[in-house]
C-alpha positions in Angstrom: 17.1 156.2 98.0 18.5 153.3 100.3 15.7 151.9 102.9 17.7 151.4 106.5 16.7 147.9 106.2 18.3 147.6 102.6 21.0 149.1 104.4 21.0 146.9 107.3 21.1 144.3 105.0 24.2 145.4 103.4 26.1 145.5 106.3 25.1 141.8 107.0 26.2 141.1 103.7 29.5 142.8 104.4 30.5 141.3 107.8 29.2 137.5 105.9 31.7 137.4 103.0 35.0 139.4 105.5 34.1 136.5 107.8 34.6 134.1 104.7 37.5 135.9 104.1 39.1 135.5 107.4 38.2 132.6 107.9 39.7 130.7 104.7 42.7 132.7 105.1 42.6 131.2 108.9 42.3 127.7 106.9 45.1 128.2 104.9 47.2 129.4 107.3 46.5 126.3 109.3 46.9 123.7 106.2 50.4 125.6 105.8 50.9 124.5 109.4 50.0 120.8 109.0 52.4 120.6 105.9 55.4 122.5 107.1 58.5 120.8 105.6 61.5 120.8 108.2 64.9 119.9 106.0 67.0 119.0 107.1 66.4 116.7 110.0 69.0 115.7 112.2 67.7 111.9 113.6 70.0 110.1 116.1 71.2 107.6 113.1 69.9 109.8 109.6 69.6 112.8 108.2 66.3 113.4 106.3 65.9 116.3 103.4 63.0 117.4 102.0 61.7 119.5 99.4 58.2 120.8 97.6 58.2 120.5 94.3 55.2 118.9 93.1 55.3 119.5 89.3 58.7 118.1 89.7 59.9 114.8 87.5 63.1 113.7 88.8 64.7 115.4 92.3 68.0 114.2 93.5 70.2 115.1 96.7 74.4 116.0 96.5 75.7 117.0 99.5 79.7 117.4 99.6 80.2 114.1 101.9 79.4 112.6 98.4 82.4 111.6 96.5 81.0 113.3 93.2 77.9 114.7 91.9 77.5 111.3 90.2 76.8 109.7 93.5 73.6 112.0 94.4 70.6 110.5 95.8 67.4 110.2 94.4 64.3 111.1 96.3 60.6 110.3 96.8 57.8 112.2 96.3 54.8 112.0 98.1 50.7 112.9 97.7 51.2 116.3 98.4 54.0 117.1 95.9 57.1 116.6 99.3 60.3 114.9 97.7 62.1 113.5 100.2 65.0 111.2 101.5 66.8 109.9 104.7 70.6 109.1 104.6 73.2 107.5 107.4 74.1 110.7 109.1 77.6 111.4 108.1 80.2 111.8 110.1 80.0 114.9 112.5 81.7 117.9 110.2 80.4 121.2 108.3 78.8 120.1 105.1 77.4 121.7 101.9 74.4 120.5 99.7 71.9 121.1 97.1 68.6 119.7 95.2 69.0 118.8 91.8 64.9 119.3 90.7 65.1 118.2 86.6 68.4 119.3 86.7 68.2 122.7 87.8 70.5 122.9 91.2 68.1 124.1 94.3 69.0 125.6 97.5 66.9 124.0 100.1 64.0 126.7 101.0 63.7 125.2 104.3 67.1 126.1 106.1 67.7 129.3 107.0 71.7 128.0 107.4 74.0 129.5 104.3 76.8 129.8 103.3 78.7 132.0 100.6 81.0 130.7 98.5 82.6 133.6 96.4 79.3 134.3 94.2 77.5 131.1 95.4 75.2 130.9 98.8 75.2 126.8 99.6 72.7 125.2 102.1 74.8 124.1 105.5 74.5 121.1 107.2 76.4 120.7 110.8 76.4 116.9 112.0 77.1 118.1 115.9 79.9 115.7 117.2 83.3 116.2 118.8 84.7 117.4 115.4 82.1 120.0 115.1 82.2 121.5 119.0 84.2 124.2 118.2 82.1 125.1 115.5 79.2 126.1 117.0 78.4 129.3 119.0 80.8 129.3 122.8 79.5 130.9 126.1 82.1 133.5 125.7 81.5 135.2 122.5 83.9 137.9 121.2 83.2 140.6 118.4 83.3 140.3 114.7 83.9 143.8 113.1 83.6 145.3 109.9 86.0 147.9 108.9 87.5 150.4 105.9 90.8 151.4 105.8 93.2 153.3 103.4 95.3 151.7 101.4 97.6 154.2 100.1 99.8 150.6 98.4 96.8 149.9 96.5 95.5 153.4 96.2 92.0 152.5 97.4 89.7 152.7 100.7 89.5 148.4 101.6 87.3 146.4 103.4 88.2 144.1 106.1 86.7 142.1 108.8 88.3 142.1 112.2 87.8 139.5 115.5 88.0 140.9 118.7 88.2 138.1 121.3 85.5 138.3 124.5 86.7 140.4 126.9 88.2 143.3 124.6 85.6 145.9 124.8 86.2 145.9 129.1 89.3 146.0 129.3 92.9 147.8 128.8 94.3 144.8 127.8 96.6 144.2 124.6 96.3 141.1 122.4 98.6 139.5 119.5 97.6 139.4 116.1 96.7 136.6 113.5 96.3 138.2 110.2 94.3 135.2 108.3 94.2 135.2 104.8 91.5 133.5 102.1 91.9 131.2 99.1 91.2 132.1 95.2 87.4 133.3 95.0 87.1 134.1 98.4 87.1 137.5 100.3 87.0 139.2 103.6 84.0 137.1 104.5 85.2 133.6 103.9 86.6 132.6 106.9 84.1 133.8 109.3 81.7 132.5 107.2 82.9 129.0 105.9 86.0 128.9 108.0 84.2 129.3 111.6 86.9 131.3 112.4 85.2 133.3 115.0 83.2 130.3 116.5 86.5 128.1 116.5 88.5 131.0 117.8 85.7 131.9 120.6 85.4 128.2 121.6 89.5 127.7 122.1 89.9 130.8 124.1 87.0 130.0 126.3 88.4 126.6 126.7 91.6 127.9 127.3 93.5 126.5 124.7 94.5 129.6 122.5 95.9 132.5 123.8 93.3 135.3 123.8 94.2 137.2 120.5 92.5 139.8 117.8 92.2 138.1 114.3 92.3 140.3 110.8 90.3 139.2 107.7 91.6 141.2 104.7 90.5 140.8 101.3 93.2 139.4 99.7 92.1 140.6 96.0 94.0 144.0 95.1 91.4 144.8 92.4 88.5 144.5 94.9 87.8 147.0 97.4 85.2 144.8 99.3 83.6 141.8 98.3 81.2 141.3 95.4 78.2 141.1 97.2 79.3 145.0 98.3 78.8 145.9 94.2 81.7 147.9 94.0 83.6 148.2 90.5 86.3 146.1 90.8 89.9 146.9 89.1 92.0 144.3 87.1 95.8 143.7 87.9 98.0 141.7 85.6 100.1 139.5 88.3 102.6 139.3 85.3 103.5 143.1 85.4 106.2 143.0 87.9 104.8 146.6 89.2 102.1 144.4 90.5 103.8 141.4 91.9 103.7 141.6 95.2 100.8 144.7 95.7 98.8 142.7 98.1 101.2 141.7 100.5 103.0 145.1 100.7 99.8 146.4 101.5 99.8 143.9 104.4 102.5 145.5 106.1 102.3 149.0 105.0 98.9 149.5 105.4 96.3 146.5 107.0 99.0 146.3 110.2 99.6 150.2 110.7 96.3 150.5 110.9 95.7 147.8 112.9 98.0 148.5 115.5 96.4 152.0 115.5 93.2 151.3 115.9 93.2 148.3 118.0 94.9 147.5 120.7 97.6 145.1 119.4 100.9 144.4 120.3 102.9 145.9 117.9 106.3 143.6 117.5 107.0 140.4 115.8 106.4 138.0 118.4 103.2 139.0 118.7 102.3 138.9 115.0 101.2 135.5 112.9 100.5 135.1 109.9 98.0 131.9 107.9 96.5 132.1 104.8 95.1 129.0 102.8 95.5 128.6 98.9 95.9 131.7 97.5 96.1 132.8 101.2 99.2 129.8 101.8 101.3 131.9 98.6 100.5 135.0 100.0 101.7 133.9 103.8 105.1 132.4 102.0 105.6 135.5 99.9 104.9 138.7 102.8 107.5 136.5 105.2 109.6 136.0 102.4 109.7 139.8 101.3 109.8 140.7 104.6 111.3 138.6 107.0 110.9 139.3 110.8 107.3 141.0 110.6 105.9 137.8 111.7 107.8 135.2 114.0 104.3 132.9 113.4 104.0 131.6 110.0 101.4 129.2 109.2 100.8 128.5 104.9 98.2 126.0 104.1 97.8 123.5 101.1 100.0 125.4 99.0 103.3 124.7 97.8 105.3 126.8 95.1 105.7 125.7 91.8 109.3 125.6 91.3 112.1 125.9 93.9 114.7 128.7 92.0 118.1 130.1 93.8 115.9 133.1 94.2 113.4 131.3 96.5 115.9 129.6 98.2 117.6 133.0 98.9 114.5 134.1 100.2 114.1 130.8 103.0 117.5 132.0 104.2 116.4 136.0 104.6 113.7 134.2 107.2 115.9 131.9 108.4 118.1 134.5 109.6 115.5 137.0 110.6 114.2 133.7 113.0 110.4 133.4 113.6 109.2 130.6 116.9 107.0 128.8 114.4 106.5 127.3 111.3 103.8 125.5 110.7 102.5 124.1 106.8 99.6 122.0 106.5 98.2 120.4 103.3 96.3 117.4 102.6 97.1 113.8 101.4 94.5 113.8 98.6 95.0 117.7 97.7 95.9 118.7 94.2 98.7 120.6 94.9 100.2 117.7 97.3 103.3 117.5 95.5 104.1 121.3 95.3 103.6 121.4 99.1 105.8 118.4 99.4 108.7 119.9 97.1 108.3 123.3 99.6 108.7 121.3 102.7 111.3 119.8 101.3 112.7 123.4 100.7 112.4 124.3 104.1 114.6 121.3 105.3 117.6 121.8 102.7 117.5 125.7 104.0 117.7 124.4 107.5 113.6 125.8 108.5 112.6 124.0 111.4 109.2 123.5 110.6 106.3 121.1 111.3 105.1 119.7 108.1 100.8 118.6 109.1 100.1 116.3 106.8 95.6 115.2 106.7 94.0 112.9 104.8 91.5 114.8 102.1 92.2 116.8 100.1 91.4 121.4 98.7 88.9 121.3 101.8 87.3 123.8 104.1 86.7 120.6 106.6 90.5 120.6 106.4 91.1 124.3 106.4 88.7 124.6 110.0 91.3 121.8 111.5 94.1 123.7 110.4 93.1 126.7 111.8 91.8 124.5 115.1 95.2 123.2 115.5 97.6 125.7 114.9 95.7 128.4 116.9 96.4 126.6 120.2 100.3 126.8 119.3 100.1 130.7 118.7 101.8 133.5 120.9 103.2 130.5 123.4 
């Protein structure tokens, strides 16, 4: 039988080692303070990364101002297991990067700013500067939706993301339409996401400088009813069965614009409608205004170009030709590889009699060229 002092005694003993408790866990907690690793830091003339790995060998830094992953960086490690290194801050633009840690490539732990890439998620680093403005949040914010439709053309319910601009919830206003397609890989998320669309878009219209306007995402892959990350079984299409051809951009105008202009208040004609894709997204904008010609009277392909120029395509330029449009507007880079398959296009355009603006950048397959694009050409929309 317990004495009350025995007991008492216990109870000292009990409050002693929770007290240790507490207060190592206190300790820790405040070590974990003292050695908090900020990466990236933005300085006024560098950029310094860092990363913990202390049973690391060998930890080098690629970031996609790099030419190639041959030119990454090696880094320093110090006492308490912190690699680190501080570069020339690079121009002001959107970049990607990685830690290569014994050659395993690392996301950096530290920044809570991704980005995903098809099936990869790539640490972000922004340089501000007057390139970058528009990429960063406005005053005026508008409304990024997600949304299902049918898709009777594909014979699936489809995922999509839609941009309302600020304003649209109080008001009885209507707005033009920019239907803004991805590249191969991507999905409905890929220009919010790497594009900036919403921020650019946002920071134009606040500015003034585009016309207010709703923006459609689509996922531009027939088999896919949302994007990977949704875990949806995914169908395959053979492009070479002609029954399949042209499945994705019918299903633009038979069923992402009906129910668009159902469920949103757009302005349902052809002046009021655009059209830009980039890549994949660039063959898909030259092949819905080819098959149908007056749906959009804004066309805007990007660094893309078609392979060979037959009679057939040619035919095709004349169809939109003769429906008329108020702009057209193709955009590739200098340094891109298909540079000389946009070129042969352009050159399309001109024998056909297209008046077009041919926006020619230096660099090359880029999303820092793809944000400019979509910068530029969305202050000449709806005007």
């Amino acid at each position: 039988m317990k004495t009350k002092s025995s007991f008492s005694f216990s109870l000292v003993l009990l409050g002693i080692i929770l007290f240790s408790v507490i207060t190592s866990q206190a300790q820790e907690i405040a070590n974990f303070r003292r050695v908090a690793i900020v990466s990236p830091e933005i300085g006024e003339k560098t950029v310094t990364f860092r990363i913990s790995a202390p049973k690391a060998k060998l930890v080098r830094l690629f970031g996609s101002w790099m030419k190639s992953s041959d030119s990454s960086t090696n880094m320093l490690k110090d006492s308490l297991g912190t690699w680190s290194v501080s570069i020339t801050k690079p121009n002001a633009e959107l970049y990607t990067y990685h830690f290569i840690v014994d050659g395993m490539n690392v996301n950096d732990v530290n920044n809570i700013f991704l980005q995903r890439d098809g099936v990869r998620y790539l640490s972000v680093l922004l340089v501000p500067g007057e390139q970058t403005a528009t990429y960063s949040e406005a005053n005026q914010r508008g409304n990024l939706k997600k949304v299902w439709y049918e898709s009777p053309t594909i014979g699936s319910n489809r995922h999509m993301y839609v941009y309302t601009p600020y304003g649209y919830e109080n008001s009885n206003q209507n707005y033009p339409v920019l239907y803004l397609l991805h590249g191969g890989g991507g999905d409905e998320d890929a220009w919010s996401t790497m594009g900036r669309a919403v921020q650019i878009l946002d920071n134009l219209i606040e500015k003034k400088l585009a016309v207010p306007m709703i923006c459609v995402m689509p996922n531009g892959n027939p088999g896919q009813q949302a994007a990977k990350t949704s875990l949806m079984e995914e169908k395959v299409y053979d492009r070479n069965d002609p029954k399949f051809q042209n499945l994705y951009i019918t299903s633009i105008v038979k069923d992402i614009i009906p129910y668009v202009e159902t469920n949103f208040r757009a302005i349902p004609n052809a002046d009021s409608r655009a059209v830009a894709g980039l890549s994949m997204g660039g063959g898909h904008t030259i092949s819905v205004t080819n098959e149908f010609p007056g749906t959009f009277n804004y066309i805007c392909p990007l660094s893309i170009g078609v392979r060979t120029i037959t009679p057939e395509f040619e035919a095709k330029l004349q169809g939109v030709k003769k429906a008329g449009y108020k702009l057209y507007w193709f955009a590739c880079g200098s340094d891109d590889f298909l540079w000389e398959m946009a070129k042969s296009t352009e050159a399309a355009l001109t024998k056909n009699g297209l008046p077009h603006t041919f926006y020619v950048s230096p660099g090359g397959h880029t999303w820092a060229n793809w944000r400019i694009y979509l910068k530029t050409f969305g202050q000449l929309l709806f005007k």
